[in-house]
N, CA, C and O atoms as a DFTB+ gen file, in Angstrom:
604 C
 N C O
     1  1     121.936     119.581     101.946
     2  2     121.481     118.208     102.155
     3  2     120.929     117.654     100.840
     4  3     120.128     118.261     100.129
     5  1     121.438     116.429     100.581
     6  2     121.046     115.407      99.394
     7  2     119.646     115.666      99.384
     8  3     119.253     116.232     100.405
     9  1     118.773     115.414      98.519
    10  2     117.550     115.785      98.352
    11  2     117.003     113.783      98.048
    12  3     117.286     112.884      98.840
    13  1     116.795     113.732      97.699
    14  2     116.249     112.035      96.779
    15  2     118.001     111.839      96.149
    16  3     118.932     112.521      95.722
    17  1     117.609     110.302      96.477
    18  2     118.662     109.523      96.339
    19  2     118.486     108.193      94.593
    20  3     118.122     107.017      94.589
    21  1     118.830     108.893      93.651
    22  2     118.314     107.728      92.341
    23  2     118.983     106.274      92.467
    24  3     118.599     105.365      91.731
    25  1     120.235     106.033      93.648
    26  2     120.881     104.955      93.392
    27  2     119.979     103.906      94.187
    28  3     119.731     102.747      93.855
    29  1     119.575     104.555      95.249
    30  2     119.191     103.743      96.470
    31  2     118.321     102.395      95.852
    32  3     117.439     102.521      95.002
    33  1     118.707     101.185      96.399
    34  2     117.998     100.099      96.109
    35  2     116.622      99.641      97.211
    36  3     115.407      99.687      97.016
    37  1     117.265      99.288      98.166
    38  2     116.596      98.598      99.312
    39  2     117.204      98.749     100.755
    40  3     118.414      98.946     100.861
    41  1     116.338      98.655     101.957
    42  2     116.982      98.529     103.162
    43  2     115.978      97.755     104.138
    44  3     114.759      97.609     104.053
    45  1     116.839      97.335     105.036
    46  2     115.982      96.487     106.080
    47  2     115.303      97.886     107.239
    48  3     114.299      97.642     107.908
    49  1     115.728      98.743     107.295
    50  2     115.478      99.381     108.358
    51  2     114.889     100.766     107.722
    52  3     115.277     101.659     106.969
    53  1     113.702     100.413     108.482
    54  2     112.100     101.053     108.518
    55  2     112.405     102.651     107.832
    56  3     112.033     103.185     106.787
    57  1     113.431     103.188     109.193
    58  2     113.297     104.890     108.756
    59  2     114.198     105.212     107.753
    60  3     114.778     106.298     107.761
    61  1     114.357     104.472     106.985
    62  2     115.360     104.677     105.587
    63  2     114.497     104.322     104.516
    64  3     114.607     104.927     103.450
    65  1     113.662     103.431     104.656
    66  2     112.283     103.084     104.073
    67  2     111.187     104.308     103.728
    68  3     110.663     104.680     102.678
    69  1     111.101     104.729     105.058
    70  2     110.620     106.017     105.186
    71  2     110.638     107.525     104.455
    72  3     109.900     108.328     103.884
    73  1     111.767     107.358     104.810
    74  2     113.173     108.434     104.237
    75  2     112.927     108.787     102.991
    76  3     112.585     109.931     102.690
    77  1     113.133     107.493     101.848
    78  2     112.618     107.206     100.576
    79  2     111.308     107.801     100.451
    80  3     111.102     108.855      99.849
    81  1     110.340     107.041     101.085
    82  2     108.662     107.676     100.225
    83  2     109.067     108.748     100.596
    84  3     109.896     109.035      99.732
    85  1     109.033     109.887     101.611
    86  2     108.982     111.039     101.833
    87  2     109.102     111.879     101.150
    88  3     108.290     112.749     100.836
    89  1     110.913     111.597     100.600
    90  2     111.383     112.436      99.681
    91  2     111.200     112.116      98.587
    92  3     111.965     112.714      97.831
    93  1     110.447     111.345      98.022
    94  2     110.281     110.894      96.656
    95  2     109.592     111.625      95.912
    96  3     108.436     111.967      96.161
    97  1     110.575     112.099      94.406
    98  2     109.696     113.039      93.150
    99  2     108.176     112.036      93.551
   100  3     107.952     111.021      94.211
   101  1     107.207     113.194      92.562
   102  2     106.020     112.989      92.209
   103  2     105.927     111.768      91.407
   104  3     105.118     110.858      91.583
   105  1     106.932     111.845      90.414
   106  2     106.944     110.709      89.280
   107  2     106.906     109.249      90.259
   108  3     106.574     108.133      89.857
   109  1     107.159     109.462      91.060
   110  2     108.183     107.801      91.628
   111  2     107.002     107.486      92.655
   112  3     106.587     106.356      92.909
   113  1     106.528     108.688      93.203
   114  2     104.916     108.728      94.465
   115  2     103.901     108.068      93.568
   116  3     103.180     107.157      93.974
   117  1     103.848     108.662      92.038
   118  2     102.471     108.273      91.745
   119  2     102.825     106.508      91.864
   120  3     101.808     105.983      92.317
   121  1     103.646     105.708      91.672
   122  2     104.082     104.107      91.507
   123  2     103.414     104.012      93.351
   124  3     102.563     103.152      93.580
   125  1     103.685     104.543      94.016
   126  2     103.342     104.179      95.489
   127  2     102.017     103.897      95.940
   128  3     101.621     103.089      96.781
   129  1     101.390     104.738      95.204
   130  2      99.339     104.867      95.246
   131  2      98.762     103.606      94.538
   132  3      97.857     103.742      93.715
   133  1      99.383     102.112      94.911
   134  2      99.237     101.433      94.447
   135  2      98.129     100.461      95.369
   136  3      98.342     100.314      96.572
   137  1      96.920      99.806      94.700
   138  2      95.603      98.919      95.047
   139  2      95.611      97.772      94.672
   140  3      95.736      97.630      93.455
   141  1      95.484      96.500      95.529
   142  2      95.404      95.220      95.154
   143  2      94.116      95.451      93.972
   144  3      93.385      96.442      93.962
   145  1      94.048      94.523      93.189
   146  2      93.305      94.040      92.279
   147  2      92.203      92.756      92.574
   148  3      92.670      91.629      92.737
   149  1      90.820      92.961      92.631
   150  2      90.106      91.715      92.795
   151  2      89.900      90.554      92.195
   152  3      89.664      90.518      90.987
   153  1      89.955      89.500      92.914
   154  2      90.292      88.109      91.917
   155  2      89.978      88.388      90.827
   156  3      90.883      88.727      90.065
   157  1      88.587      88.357      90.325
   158  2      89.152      88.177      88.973
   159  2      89.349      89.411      88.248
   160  3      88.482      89.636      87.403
   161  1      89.873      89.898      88.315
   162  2      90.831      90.829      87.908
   163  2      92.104      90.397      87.353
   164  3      92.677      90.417      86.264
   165  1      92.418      89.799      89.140
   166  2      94.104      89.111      89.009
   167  2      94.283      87.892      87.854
   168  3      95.218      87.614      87.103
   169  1      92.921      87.282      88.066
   170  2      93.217      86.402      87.320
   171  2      93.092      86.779      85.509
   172  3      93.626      86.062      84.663
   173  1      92.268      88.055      85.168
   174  2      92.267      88.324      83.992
   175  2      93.517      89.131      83.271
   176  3      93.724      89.164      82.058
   177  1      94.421      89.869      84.453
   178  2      95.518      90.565      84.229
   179  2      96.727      90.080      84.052
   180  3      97.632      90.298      83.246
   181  1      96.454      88.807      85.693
   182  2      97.992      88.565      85.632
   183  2      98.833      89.031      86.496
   184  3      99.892      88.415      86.610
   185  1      98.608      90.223      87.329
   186  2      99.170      90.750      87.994
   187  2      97.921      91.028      89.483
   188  3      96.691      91.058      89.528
   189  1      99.083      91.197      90.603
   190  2      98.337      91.763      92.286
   191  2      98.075      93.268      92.584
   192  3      97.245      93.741      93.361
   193  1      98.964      93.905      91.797
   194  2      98.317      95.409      91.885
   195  2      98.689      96.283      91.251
   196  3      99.837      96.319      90.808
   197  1      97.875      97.136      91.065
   198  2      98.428      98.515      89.653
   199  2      98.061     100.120      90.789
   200  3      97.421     100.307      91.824
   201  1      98.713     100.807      90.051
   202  2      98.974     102.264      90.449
   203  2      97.309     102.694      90.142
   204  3      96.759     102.509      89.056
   205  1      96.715     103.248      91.236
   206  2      95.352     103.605      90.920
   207  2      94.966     104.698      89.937
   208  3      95.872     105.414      89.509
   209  1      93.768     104.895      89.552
   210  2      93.037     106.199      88.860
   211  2      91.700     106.547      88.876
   212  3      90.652     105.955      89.134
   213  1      91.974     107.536      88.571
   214  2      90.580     108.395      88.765
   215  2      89.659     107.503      88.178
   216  3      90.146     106.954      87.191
   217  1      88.464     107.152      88.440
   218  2      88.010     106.665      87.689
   219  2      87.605     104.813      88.070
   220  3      86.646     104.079      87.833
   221  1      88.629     104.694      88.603
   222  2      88.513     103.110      89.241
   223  2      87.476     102.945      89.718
   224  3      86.778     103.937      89.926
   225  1      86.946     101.504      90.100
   226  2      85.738     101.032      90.898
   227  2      86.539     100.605      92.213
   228  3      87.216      99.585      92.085
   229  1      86.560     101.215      93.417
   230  2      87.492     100.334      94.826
   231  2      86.596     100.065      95.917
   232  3      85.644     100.841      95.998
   233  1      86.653      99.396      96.544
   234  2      86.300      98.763      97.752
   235  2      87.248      99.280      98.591
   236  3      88.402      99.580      98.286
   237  1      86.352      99.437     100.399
   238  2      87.198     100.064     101.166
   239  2      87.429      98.633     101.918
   240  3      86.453      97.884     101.962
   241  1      88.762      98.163     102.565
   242  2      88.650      96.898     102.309
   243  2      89.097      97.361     104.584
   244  3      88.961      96.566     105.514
   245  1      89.409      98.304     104.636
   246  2      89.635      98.493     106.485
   247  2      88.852      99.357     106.955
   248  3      88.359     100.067     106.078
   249  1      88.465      99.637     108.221
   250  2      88.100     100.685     109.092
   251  2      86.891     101.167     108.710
   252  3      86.309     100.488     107.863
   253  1      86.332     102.180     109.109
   254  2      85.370     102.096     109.448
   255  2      84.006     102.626     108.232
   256  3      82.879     103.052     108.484
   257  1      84.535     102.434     107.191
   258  2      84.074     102.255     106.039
   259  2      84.272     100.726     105.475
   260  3      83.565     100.428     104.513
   261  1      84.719     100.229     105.730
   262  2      85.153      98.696     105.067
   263  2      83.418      98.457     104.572
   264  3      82.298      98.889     104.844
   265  1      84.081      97.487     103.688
   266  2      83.003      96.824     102.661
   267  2      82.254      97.897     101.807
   268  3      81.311      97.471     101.141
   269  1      82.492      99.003     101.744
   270  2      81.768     100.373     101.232
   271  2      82.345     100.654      99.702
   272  3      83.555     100.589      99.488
   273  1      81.552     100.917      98.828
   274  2      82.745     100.683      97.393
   275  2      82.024     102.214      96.654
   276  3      80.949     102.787      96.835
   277  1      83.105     102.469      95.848
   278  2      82.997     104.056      95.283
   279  2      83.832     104.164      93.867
   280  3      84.623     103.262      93.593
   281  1      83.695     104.997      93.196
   282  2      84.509     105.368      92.356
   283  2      85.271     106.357      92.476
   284  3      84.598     107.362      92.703
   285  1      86.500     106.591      92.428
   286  2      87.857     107.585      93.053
   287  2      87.270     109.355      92.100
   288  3      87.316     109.727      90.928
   289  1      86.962     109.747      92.910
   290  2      86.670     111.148      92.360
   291  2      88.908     112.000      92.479
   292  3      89.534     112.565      91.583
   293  1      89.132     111.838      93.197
   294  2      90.406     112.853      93.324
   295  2      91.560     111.966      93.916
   296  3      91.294     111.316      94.927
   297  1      93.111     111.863      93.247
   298  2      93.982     111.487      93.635
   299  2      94.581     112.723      94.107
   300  3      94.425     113.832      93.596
   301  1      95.482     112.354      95.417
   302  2      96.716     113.850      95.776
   303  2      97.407     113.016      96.233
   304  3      97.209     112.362      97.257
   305  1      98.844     112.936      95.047
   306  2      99.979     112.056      95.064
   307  2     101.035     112.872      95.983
   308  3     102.144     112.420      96.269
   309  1     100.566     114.094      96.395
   310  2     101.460     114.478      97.200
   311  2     101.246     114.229      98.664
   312  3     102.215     114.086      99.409
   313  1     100.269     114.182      99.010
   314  2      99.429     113.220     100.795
   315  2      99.509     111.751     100.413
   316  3      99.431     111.012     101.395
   317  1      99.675     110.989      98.969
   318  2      98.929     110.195      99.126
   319  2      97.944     109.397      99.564
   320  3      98.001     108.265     100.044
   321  1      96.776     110.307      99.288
   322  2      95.582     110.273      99.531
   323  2      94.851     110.220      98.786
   324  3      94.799     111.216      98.064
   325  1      93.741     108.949      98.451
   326  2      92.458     109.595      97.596
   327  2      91.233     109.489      98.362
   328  3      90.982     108.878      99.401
   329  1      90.401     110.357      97.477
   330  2      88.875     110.564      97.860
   331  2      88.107     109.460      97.172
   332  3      88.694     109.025      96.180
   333  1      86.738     108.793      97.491
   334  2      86.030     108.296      96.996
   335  2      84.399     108.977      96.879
   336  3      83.857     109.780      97.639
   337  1      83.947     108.423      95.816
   338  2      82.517     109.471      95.300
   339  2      81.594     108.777      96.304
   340  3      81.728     107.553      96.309
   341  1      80.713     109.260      97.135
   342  2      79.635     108.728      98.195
   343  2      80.235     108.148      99.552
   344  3      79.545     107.865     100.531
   345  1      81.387     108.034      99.485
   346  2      81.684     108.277     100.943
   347  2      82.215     109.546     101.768
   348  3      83.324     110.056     101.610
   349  1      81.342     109.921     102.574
   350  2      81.516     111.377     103.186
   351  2      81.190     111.155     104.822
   352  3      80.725     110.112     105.282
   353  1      81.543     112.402     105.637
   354  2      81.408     112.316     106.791
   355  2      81.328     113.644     107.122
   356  3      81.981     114.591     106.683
   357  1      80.386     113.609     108.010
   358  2      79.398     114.923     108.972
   359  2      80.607     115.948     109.827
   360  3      81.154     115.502     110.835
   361  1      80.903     117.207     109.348
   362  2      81.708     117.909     110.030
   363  2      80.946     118.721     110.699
   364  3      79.774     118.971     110.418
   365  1      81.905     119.411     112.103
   366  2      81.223     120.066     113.543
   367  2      79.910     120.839     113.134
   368  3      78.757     120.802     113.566
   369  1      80.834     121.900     111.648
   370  2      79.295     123.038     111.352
   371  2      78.614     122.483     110.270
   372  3      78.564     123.049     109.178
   373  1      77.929     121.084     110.576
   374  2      77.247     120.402     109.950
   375  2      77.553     120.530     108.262
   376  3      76.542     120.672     107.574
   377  1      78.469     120.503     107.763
   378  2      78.790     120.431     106.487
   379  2      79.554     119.429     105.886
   380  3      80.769     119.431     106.085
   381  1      79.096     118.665     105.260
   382  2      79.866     116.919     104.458
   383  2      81.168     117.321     103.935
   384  3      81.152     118.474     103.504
   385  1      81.975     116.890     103.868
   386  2      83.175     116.403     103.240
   387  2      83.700     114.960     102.862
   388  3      83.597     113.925     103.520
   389  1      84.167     115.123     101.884
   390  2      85.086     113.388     101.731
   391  2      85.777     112.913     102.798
   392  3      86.287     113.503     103.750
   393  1      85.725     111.765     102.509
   394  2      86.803     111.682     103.356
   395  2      88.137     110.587     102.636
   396  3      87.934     109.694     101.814
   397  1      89.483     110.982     103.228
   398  2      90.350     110.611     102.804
   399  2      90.983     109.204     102.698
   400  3      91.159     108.748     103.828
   401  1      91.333     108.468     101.840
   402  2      91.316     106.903     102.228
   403  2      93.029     106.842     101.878
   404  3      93.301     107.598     100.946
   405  1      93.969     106.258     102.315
   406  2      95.326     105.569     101.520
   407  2      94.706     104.380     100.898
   408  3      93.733     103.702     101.231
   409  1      95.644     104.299      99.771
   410  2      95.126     103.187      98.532
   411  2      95.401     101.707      99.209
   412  3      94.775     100.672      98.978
   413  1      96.424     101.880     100.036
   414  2      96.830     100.147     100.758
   415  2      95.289      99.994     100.953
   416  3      94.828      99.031     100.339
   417  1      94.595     100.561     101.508
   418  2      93.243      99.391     102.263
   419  2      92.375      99.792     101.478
   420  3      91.286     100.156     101.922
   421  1      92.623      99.817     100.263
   422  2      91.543      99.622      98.786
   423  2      91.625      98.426      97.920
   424  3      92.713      97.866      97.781
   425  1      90.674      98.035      97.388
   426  2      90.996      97.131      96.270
   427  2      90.128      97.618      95.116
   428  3      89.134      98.343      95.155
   429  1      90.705      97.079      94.139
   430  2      90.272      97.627      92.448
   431  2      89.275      96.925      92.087
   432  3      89.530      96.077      91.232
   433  1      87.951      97.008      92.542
   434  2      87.230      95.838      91.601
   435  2      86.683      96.196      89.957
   436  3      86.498      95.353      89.079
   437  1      86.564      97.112      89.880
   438  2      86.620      97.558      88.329
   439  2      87.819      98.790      87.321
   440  3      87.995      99.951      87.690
   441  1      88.301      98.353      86.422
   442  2      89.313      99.228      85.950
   443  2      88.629     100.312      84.971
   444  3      87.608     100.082      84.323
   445  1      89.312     101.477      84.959
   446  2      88.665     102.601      84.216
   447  2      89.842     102.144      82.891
   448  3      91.052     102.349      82.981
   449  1      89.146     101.487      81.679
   450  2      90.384     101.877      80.864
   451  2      89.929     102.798      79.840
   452  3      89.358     102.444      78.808
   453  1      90.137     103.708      80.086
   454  2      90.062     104.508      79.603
   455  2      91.128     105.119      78.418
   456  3      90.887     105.784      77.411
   457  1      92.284     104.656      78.920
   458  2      93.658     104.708      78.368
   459  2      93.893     102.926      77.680
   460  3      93.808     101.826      78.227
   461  1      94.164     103.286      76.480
   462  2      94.314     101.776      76.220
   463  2      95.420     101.318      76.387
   464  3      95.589     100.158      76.012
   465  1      96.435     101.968      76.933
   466  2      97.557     101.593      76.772
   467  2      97.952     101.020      78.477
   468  3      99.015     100.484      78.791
   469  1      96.761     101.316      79.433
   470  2      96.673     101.491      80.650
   471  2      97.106      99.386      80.859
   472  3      98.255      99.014      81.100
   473  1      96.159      98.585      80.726
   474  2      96.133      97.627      80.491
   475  2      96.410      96.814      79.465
   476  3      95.545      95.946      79.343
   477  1      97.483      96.736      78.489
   478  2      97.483      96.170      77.334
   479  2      96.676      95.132      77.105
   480  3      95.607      95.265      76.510
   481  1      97.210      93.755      77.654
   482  2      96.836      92.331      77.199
   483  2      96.123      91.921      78.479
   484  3      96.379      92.563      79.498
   485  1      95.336      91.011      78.524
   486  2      94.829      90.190      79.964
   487  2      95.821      89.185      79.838
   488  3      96.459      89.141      78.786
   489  1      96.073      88.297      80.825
   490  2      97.374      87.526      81.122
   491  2      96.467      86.354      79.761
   492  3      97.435      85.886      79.163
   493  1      95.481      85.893      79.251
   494  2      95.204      84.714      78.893
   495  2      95.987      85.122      77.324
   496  3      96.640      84.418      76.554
   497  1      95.640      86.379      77.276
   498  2      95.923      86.883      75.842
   499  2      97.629      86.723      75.463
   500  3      98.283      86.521      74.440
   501  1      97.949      86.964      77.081
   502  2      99.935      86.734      76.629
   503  2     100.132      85.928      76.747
   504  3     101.206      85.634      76.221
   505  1      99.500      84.902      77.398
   506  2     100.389      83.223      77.521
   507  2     100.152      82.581      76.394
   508  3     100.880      81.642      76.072
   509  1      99.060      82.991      75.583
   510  2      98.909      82.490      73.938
   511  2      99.103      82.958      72.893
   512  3      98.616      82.634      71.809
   513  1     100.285      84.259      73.292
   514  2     100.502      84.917      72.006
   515  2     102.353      84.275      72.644
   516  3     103.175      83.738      71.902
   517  1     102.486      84.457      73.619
   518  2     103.950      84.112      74.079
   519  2     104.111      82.491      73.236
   520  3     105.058      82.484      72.449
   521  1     103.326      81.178      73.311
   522  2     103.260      80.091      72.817
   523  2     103.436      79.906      71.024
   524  3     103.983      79.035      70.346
   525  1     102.731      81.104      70.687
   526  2     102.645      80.802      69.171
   527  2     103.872      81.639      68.671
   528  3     104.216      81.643      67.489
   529  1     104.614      82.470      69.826
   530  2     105.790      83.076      69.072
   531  2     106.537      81.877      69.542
   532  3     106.657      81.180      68.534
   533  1     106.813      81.581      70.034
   534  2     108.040      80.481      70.356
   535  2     107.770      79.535      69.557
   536  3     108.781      78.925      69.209
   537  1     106.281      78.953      68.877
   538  2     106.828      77.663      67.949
   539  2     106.953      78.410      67.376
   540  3     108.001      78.151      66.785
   541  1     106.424      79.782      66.873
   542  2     107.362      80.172      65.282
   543  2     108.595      80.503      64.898
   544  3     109.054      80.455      63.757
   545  1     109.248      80.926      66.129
   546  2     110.568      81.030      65.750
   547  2     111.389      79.758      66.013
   548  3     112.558      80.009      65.720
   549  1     111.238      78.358      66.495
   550  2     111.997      77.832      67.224
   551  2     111.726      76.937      66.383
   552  3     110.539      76.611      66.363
   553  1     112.842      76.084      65.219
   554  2     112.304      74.768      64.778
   555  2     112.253      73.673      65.132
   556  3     113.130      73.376      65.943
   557  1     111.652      72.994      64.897
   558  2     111.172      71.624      65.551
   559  2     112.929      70.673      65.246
   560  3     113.873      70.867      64.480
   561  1     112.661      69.798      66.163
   562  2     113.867      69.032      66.133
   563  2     113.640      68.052      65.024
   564  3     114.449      67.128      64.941
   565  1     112.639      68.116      64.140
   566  2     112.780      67.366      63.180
   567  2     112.978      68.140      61.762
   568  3     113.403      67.699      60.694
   569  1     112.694      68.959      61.983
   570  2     113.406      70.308      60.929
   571  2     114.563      70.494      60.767
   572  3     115.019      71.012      59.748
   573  1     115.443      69.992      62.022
   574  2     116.422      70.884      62.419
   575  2     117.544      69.426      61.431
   576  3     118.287      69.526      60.455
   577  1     117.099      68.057      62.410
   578  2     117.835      67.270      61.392
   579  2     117.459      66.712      59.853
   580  3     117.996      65.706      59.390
   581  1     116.360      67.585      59.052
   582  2     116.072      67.206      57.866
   583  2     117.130      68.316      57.275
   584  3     117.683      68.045      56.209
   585  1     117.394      69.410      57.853
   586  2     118.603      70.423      57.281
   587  2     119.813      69.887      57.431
   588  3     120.720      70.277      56.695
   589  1     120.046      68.909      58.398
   590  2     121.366      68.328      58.408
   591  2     121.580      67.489      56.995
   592  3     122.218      67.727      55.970
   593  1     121.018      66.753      57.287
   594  2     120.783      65.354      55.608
   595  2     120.580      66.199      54.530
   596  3     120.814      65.707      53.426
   597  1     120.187      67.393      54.576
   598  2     119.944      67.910      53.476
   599  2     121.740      68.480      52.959
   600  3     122.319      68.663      51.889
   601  1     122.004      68.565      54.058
   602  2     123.316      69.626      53.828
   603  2     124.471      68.389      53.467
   604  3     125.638      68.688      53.215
């Protein structure tokens, strides 16, 4: 039996959807452990959500932790599951454990960058470096016909 499929694009139907995360390398799972980003976040990035890390600031945003916020002590991209630091729960022989959250009902309110390469630019930084490359390469239409008359 085929193991993971590299061509596969998209499907409407759920257990083929399924099918996919299941069997999906590690490489392709860690893209799945993905957390909305808090406004301003979004608005400093540019983007709705990034692949989480150790290290993040998240909000539990469902169930019966909601509104509860932590910093991600442990990812396991193979459950996709993470833990958060100070949220725990009382087991039978009275002994704490984490407890396990999926990243869907998290949000990012602070980024660990730790990695600089993690976040390059904030979106304000590319829409004004994107502007000053385009007038520099692009000449003005009055440039363009002073080279004509010239020629």
């Amino acid at each position: 039996m085929k193991k993971f499929s590299t061509v596969w694009k998209a499907s409407k139907n759920p257990g083929k959807q399924r099918k996919y995360a299941a069997k999906a390398p590690l490489h392709l799972r860690r893209k799945f452990l993905s957390a909305n980003l808090s406004k301003e976040l979004r608005k400093k990035y540019g983007k709705r959500n990034i692949p989480i890390r150790k290290g993040d600031l998240v909000k539990v945003m469902r169930g019966k932790f909601k509104k509860k916020t932590g910093k991600i002590i442990e990812i396991n991209v193979k459950r996709s599951m993470v833990e958060i630091e100070g949220i725990q729960v009382k087991k039978q022989d009275s002994s704490k454990t984490n407890v396990r959250f999926n990243p869907s009902v998290l949000q990012i309110t602070e980024l660990n960058i730790e990695d600089k390469k993690r976040m390059k630019n904030p979106k304000s930084e590319k829409t004004e470096e994107n502007k000053k490359n385009k007038n520099e390469t692009r000449p003005s239409e009055v440039e363009l016909e002073e080279k004509k008359n010239a020629s």
